[in-house]
MOPAC internal coordinates of N, CA, C and O (Angstrom, degrees):
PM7 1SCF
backbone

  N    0.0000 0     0.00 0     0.00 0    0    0    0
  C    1.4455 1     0.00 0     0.00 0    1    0    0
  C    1.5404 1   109.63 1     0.00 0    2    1    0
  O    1.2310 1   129.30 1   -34.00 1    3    2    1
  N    1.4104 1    99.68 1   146.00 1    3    2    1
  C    1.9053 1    92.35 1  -176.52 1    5    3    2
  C    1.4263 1   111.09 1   -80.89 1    6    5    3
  O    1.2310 1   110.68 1   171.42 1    7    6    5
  N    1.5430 1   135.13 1    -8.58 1    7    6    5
  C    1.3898 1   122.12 1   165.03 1    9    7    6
  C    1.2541 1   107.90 1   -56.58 1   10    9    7
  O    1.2310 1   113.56 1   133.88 1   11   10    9
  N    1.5795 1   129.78 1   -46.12 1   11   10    9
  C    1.5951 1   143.63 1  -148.83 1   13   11   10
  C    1.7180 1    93.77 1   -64.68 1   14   13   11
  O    1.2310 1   116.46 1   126.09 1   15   14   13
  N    1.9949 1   124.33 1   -53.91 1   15   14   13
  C    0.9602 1   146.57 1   149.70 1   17   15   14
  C    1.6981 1   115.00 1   -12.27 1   18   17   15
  O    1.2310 1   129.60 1    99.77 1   19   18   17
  N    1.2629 1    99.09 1   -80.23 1   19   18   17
  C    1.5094 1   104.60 1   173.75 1   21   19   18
  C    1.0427 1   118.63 1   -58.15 1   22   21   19
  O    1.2310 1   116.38 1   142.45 1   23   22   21
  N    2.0712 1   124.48 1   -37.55 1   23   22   21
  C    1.6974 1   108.14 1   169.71 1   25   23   22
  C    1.5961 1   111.47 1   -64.10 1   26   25   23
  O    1.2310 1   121.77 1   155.74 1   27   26   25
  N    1.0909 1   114.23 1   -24.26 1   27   26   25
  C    1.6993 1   107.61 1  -169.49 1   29   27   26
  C    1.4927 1   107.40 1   -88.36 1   30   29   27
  O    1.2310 1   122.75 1  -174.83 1   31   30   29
  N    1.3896 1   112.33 1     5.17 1   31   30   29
  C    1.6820 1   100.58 1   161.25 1   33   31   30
  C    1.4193 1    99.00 1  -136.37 1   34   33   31
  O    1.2310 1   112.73 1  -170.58 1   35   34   33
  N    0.9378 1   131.34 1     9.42 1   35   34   33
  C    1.5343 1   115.44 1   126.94 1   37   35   34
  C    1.1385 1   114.40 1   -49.95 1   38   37   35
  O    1.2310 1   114.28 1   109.23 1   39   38   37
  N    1.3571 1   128.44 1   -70.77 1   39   38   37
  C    1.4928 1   133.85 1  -172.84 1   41   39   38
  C    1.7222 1    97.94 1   -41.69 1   42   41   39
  O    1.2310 1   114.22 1    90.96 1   43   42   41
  N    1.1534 1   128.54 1   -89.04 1   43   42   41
  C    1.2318 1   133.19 1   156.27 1   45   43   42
  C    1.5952 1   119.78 1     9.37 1   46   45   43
  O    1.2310 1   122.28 1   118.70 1   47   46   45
  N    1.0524 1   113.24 1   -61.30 1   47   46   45
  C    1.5761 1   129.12 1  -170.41 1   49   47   46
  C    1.7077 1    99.43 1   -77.69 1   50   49   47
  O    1.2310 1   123.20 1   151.60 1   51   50   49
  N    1.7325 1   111.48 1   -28.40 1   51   50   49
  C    1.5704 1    96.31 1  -160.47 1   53   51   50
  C    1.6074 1   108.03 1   -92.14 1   54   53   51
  O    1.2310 1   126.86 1  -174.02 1   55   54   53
  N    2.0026 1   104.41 1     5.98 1   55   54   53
  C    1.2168 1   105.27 1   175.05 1   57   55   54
  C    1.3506 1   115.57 1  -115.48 1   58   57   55
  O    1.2310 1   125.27 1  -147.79 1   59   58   57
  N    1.4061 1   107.49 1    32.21 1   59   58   57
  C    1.8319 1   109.07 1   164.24 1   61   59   58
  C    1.0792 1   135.66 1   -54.85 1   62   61   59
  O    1.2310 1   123.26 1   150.04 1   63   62   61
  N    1.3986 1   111.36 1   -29.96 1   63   62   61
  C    1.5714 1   115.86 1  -166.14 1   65   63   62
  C    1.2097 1   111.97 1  -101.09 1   66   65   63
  O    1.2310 1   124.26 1  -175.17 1   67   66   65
  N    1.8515 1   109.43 1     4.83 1   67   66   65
  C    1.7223 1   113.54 1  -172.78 1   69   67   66
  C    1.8963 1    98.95 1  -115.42 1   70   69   67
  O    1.2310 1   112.07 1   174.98 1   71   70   69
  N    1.1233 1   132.56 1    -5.02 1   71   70   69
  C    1.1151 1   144.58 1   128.28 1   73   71   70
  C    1.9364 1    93.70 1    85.05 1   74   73   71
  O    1.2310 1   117.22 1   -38.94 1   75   74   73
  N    1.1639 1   122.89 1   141.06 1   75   74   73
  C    1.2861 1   133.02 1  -140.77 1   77   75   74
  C    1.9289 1    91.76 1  -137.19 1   78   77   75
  O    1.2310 1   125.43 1   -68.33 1   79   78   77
  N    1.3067 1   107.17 1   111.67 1   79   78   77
  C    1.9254 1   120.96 1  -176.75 1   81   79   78
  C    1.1660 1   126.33 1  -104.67 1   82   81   79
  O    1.2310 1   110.29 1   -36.42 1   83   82   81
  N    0.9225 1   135.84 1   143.58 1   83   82   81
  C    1.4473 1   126.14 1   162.52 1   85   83   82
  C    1.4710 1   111.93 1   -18.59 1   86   85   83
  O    1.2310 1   129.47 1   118.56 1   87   86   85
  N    1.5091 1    99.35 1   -61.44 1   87   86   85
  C    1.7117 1   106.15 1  -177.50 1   89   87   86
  C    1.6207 1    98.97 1   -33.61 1   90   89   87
  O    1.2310 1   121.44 1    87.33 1   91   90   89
  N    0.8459 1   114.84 1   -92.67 1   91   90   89
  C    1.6273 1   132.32 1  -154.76 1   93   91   90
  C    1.8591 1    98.02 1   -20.35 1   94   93   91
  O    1.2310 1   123.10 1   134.66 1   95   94   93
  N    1.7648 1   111.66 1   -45.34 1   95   94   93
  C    1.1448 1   103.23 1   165.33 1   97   95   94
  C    1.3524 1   132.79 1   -72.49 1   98   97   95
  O    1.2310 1   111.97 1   171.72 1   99   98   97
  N    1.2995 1   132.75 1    -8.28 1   99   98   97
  C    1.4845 1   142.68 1   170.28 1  101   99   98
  C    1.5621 1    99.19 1   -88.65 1  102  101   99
  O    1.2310 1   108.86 1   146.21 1  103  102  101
  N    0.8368 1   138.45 1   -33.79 1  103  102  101
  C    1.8569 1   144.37 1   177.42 1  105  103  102
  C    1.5416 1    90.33 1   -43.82 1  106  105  103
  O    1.2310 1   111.44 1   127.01 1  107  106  105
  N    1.4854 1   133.72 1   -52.99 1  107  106  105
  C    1.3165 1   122.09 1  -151.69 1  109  107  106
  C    1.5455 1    93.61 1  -153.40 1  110  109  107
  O    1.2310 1   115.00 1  -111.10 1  111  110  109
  N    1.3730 1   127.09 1    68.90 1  111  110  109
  C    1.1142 1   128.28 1  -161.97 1  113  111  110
  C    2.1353 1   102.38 1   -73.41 1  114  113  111
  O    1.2310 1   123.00 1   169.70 1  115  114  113
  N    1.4820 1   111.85 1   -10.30 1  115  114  113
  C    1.6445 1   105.01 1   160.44 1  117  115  114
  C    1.4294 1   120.47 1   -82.35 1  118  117  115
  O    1.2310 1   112.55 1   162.57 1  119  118  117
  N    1.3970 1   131.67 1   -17.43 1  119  118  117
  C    1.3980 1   120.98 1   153.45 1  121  119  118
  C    1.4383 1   103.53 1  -136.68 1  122  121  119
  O    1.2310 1   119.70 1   -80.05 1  123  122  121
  N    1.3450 1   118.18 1    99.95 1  123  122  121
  C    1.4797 1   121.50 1   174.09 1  125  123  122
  C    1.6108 1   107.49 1   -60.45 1  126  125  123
  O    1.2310 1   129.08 1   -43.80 1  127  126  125
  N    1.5780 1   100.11 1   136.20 1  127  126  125
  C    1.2890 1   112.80 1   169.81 1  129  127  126
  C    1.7738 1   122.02 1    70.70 1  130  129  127
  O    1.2310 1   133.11 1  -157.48 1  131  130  129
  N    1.4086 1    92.28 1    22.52 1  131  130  129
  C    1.1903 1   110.20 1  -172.87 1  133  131  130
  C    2.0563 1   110.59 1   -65.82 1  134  133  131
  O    1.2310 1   127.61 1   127.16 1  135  134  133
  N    1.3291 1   102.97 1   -52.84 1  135  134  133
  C    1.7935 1   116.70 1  -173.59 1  137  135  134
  C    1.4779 1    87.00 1   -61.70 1  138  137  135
  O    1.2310 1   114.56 1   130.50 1  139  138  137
  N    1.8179 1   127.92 1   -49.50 1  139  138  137
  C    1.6052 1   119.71 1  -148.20 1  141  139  138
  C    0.9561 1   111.88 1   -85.38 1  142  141  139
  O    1.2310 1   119.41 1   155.46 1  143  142  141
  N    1.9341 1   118.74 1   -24.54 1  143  142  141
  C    1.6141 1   112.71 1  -177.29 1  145  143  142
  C    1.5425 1   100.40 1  -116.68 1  146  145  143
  O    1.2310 1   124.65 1   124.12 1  147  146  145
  N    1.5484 1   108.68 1   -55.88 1  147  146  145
  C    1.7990 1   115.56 1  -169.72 1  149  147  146
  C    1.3998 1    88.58 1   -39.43 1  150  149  147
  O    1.2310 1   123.98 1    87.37 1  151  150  149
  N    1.1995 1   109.96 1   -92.63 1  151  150  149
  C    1.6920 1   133.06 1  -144.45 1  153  151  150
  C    1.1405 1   112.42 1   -60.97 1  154  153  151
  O    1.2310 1   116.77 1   173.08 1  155  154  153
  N    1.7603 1   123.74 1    -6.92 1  155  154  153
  C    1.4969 1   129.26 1  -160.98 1  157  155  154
  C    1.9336 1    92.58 1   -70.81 1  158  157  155
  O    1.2310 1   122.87 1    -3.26 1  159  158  157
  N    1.2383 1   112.10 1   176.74 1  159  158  157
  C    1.3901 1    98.16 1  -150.07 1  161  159  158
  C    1.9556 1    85.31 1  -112.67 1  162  161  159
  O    1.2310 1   122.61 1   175.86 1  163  162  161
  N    1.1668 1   112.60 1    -4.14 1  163  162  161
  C    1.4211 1   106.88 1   171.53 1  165  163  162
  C    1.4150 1   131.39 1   -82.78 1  166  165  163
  O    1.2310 1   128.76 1   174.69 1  167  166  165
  N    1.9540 1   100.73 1    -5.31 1  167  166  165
  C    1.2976 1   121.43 1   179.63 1  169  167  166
  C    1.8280 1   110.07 1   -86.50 1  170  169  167
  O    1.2310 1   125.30 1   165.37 1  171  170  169
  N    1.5977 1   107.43 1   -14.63 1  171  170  169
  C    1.6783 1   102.41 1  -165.94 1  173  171  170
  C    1.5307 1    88.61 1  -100.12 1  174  173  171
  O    1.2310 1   122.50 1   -59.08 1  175  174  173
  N    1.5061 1   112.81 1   120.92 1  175  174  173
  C    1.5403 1   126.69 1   175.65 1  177  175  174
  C    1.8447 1    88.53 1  -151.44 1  178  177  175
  O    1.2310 1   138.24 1     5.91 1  179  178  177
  N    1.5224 1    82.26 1  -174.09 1  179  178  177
  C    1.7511 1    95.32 1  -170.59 1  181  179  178
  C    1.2080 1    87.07 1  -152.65 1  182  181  179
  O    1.2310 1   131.37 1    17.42 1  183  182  181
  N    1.2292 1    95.67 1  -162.58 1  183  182  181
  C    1.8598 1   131.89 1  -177.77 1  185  183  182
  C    1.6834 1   101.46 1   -51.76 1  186  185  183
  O    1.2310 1   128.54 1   119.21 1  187  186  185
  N    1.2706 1   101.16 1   -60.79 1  187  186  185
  C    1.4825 1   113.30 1  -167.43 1  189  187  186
  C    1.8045 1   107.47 1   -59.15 1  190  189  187
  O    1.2310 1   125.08 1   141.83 1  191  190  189
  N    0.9369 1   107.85 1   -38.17 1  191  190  189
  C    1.9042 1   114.44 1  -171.98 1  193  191  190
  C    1.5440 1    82.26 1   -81.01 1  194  193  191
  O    1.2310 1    91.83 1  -157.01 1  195  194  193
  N    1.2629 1   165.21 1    22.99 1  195  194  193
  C    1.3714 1   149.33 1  -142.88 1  197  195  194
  C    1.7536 1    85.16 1  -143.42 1  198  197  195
  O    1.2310 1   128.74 1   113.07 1  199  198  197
  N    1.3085 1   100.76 1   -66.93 1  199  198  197
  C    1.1826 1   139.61 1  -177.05 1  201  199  198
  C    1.3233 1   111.55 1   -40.96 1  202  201  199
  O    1.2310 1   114.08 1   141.44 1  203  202  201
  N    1.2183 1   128.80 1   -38.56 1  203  202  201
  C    1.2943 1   148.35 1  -172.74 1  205  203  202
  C    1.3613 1   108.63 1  -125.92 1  206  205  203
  O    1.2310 1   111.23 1   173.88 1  207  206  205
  N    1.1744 1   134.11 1    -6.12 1  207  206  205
  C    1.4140 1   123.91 1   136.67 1  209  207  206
  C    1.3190 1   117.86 1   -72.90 1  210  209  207
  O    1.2310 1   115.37 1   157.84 1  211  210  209
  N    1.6448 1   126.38 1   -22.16 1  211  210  209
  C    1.3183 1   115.65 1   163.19 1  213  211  210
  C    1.5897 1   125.47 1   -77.65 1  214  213  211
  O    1.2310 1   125.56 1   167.96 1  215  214  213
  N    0.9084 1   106.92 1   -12.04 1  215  214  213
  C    1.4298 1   118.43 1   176.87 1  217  215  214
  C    1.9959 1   109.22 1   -74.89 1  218  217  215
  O    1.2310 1   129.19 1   137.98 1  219  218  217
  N    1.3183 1    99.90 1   -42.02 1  219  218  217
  C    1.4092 1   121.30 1  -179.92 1  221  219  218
  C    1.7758 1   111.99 1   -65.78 1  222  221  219
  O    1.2310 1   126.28 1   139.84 1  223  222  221
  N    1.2996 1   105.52 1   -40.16 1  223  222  221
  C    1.1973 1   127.10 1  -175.43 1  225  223  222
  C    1.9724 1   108.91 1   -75.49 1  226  225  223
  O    1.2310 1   127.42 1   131.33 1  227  226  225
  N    1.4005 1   103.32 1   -48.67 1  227  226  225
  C    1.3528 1   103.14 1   154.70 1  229  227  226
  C    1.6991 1   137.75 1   -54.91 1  230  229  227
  O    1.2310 1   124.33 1   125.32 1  231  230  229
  N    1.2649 1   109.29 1   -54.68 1  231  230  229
  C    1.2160 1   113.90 1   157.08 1  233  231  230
  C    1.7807 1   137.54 1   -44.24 1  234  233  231
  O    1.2310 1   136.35 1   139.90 1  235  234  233
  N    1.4896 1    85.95 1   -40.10 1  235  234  233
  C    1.5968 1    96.51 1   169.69 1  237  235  234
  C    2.0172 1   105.81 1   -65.84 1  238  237  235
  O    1.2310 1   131.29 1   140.92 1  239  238  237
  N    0.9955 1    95.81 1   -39.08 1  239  238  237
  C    2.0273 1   102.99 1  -156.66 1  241  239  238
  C    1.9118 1    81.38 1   -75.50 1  242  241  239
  O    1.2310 1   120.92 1   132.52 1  243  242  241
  N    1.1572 1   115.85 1   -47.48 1  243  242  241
  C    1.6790 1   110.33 1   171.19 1  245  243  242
  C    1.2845 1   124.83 1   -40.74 1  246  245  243
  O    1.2310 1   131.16 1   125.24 1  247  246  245
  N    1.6549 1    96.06 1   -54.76 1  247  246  245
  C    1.6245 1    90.86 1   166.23 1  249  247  246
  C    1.0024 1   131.30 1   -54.88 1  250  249  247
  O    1.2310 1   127.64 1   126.31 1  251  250  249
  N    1.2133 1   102.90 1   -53.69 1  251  250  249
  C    1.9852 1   119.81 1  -171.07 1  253  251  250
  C    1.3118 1   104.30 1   -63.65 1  254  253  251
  O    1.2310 1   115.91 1   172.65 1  255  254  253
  N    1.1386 1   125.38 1    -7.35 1  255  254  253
  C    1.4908 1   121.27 1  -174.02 1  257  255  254
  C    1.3056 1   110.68 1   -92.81 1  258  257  255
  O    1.2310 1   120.26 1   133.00 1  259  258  257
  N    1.5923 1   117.10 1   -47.00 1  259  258  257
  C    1.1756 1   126.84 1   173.11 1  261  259  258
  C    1.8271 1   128.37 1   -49.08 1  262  261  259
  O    1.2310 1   134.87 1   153.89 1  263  262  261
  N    1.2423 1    88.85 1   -26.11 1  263  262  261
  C    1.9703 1   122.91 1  -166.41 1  265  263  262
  C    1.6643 1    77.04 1   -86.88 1  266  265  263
  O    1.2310 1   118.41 1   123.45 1  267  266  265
  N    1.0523 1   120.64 1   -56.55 1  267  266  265
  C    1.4793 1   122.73 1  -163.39 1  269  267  266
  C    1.2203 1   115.64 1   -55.79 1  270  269  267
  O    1.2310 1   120.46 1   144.04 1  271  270  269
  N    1.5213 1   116.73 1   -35.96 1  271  270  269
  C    1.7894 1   119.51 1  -141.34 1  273  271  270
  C    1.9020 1    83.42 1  -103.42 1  274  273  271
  O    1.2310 1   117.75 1   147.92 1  275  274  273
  N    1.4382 1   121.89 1   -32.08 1  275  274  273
  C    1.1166 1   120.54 1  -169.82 1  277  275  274
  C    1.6697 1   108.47 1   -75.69 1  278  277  275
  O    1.2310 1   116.03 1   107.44 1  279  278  277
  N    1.4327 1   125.15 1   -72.56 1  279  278  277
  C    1.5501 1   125.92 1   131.94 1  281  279  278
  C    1.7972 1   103.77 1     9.99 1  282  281  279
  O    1.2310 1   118.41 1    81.12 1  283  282  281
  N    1.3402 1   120.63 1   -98.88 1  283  282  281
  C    1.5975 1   130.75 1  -179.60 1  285  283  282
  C    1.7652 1   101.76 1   -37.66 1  286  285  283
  O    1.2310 1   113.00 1   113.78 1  287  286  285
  N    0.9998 1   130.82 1   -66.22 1  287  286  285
  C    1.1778 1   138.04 1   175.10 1  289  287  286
  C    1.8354 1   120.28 1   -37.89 1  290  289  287
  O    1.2310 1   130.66 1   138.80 1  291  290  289
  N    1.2327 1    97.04 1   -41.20 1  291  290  289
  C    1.7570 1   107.07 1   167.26 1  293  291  290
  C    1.5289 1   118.22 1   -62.14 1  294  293  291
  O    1.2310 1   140.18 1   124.42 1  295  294  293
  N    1.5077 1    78.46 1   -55.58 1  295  294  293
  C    1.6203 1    92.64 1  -168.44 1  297  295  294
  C    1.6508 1   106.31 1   -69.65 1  298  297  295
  O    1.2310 1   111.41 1  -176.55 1  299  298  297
  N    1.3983 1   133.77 1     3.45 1  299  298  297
  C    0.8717 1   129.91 1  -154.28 1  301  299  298
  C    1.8789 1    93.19 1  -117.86 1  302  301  299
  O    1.2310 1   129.22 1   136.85 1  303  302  301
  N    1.5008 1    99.83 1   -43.15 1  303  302  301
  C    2.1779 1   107.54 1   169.78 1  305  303  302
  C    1.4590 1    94.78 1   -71.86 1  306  305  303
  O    1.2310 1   109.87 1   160.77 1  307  306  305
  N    1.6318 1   136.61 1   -19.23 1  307  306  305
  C    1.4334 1   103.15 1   158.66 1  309  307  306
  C    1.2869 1   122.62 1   -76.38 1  310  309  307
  O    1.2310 1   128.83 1   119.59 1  311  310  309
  N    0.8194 1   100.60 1   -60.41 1  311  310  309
  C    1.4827 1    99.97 1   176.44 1  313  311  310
  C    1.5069 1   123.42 1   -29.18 1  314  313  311
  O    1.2310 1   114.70 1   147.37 1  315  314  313
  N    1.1695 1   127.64 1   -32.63 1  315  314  313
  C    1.1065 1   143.28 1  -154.32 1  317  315  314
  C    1.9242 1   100.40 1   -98.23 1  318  317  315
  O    1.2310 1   139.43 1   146.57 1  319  318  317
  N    1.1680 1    79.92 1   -33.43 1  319  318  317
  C    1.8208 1    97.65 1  -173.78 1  321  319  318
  C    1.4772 1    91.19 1   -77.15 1  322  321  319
  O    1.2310 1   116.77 1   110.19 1  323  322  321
  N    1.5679 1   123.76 1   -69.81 1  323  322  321
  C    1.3386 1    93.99 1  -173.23 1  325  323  322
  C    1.2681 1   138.10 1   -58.56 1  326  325  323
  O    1.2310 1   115.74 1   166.86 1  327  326  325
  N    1.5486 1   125.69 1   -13.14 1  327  326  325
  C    1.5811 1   144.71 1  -137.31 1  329  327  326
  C    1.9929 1    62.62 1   -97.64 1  330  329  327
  O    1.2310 1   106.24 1   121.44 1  331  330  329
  N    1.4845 1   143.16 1   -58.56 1  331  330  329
  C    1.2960 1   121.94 1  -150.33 1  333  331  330
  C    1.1003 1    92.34 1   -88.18 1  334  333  331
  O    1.2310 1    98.11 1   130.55 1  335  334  333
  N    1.6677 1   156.74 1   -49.45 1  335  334  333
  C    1.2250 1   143.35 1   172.95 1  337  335  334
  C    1.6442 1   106.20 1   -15.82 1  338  337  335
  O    1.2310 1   122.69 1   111.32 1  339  338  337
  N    1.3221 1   112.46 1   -68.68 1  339  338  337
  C    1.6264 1   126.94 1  -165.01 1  341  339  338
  C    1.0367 1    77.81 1   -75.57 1  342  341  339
  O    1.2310 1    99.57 1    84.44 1  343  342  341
  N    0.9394 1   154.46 1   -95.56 1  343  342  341
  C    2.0895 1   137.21 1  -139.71 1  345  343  342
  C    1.7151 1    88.97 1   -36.77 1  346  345  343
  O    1.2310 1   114.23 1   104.87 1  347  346  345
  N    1.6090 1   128.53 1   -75.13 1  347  346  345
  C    0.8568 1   122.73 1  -169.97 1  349  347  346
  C    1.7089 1   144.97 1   -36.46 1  350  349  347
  O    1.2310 1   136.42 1   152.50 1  351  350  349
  N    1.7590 1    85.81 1   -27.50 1  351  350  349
  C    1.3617 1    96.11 1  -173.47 1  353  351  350
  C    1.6123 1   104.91 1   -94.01 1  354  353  351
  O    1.2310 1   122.92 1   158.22 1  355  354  353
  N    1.7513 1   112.01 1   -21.78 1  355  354  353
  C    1.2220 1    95.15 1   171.69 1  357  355  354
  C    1.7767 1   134.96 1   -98.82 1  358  357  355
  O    1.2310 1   135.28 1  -156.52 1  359  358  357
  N    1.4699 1    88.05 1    23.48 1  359  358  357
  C    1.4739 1   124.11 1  -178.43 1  361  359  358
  C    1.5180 1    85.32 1   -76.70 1  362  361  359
  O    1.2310 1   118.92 1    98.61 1  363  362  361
  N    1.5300 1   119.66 1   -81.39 1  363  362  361
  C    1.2747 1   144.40 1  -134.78 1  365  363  362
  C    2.0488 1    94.10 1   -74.16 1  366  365  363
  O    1.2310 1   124.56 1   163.46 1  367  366  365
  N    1.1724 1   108.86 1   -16.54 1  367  366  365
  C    1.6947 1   107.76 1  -179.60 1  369  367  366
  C    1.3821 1   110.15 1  -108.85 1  370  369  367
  O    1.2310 1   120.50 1   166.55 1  371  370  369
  N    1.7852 1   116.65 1   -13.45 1  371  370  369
  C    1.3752 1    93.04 1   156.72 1  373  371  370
  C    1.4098 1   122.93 1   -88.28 1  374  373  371
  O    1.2310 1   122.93 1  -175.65 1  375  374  373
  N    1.1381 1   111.99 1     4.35 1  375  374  373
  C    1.4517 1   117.12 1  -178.04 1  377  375  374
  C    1.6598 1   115.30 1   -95.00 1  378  377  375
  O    1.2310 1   125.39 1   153.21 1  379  378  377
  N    1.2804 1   107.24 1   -26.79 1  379  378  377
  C    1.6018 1   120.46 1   159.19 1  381  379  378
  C    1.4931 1    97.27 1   -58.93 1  382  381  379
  O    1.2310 1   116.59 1   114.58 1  383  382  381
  N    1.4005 1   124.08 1   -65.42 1  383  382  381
  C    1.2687 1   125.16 1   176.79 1  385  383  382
  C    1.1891 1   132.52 1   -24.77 1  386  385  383
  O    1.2310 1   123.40 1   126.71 1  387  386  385
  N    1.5397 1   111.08 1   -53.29 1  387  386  385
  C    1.6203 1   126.00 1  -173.75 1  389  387  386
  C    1.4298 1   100.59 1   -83.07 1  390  389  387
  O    1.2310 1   115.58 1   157.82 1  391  390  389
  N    1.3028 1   126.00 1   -22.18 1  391  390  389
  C    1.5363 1   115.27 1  -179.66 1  393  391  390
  C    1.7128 1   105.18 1   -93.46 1  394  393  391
  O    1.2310 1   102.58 1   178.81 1  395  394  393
  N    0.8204 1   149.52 1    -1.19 1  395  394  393
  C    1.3272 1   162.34 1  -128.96 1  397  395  394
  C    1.8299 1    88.95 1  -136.19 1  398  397  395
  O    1.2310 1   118.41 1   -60.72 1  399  398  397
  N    1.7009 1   120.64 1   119.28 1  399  398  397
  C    1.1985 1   120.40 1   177.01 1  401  399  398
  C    1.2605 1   119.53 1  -106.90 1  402  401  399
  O    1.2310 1   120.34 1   -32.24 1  403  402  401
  N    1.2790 1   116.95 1   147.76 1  403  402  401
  C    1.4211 1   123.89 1  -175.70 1  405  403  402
  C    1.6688 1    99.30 1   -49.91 1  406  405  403
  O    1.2310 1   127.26 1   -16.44 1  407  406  405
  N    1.6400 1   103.64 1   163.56 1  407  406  405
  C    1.2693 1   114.15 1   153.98 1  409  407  406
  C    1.7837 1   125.57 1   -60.49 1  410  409  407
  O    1.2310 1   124.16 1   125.83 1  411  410  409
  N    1.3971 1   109.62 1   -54.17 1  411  410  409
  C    1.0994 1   112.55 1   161.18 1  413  411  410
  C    1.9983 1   128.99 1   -37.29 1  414  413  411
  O    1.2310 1   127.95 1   129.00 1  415  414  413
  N    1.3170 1   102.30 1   -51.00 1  415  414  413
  C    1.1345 1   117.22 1   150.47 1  417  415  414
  C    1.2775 1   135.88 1   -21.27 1  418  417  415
  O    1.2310 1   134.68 1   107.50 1  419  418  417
  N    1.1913 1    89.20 1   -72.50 1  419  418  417
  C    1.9452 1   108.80 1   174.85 1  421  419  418
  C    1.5863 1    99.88 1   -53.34 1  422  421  419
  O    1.2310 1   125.26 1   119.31 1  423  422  421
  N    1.4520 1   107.49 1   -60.69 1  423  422  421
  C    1.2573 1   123.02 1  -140.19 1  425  423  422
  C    1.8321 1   104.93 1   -64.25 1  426  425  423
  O    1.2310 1   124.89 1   159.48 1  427  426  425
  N    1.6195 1   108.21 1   -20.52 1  427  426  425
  C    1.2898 1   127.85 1  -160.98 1  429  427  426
  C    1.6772 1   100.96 1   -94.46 1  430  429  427
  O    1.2310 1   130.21 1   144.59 1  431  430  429
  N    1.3696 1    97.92 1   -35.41 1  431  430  429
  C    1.4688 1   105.37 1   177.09 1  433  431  430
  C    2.0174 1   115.11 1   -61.32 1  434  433  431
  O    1.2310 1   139.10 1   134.27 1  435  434  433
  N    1.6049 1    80.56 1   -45.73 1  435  434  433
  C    1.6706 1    86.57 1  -172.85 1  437  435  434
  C    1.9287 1   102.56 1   -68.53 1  438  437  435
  O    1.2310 1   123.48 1   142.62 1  439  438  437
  N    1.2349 1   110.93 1   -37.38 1  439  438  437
  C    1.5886 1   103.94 1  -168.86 1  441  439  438
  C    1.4411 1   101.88 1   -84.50 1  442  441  439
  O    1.2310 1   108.40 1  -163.70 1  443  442  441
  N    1.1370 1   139.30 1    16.30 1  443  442  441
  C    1.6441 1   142.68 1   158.93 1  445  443  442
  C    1.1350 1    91.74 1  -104.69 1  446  445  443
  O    1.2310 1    99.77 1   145.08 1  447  446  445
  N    1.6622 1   154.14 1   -34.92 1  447  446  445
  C    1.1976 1   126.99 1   154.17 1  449  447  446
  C    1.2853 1   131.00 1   -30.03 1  450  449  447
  O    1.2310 1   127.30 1   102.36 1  451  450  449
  N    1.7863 1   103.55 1   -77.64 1  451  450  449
  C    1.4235 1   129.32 1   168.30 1  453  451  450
  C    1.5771 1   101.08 1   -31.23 1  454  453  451
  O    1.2310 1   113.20 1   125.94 1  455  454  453
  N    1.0568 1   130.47 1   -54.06 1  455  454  453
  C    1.4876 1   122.54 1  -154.64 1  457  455  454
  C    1.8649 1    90.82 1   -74.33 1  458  457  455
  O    1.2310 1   119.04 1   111.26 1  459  458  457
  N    1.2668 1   119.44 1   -68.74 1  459  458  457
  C    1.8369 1    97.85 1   179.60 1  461  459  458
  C    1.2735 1   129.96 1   -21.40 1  462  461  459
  O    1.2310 1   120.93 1   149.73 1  463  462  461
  N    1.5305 1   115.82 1   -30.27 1  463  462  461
  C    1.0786 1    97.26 1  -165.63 1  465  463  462
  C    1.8619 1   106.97 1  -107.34 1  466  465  463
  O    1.2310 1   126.04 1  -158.22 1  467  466  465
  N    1.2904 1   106.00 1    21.78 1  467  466  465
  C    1.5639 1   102.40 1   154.61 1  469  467  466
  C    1.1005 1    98.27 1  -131.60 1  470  469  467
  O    1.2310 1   106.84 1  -113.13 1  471  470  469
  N    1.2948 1   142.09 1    66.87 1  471  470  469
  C    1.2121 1   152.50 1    95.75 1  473  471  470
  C    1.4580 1   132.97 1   -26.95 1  474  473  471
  O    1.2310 1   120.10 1   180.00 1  475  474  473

């Protein structure tokens, strides 16, 4: 089971700083490492320490989830905020666009002027 996993490197992890030698395997060369890892006293748990590391383990993923969904939830009204900014802004430039006249345009306007007046 992967709780069983996680107690045995917990255990593991809580004996880093006491550091594990050759010696320790020549001390008892029929079960090496027996006093530094077997017998260390962070290795004897049961059902019950299992049990309540799953409980612990739940609570944590509860939290983190909650931290998570609120976090996701932000990031989700930005997002949303910018996606209408940019709609807006490219609302507001095709509409500059459509009012905005060609050169040709202009140019047709002014020479139907010009022409009235040698009429």
């Amino acid at each position: 089971c992967g709780v069983f996993v996680c107690r045995y490197a917990y255990a593991l992890y809580s004996r880093i700083n006491y550091g594990i030698t050759f010696g320790d395997w020549r001390e008892n060369e029929n079960r090496p490492f027996s006093k530094a890892i077997t017998n260390y006293k962070r290795f004897d748990f049961g059902m019950r320490d299992i049990g309540e590391m799953r409980n612990d383990m739940s609570k944590l993923i509860d939290r983190l989830s909650a931290e998570f969904k609120d976090w996701k939830a932000e990031e989700n009204r930005k997002e949303k905020e910018a996606k209408m900014v940019e709609t807006e802004q490219n609302v507001a430039t095709e509409k500059k666009g459509s009012e905005q006249k060609t050169v040709e345009e202009v140019e047709d306007e002014h020479c139907t002027e010009n022409e009235d007046l040698f009429v």
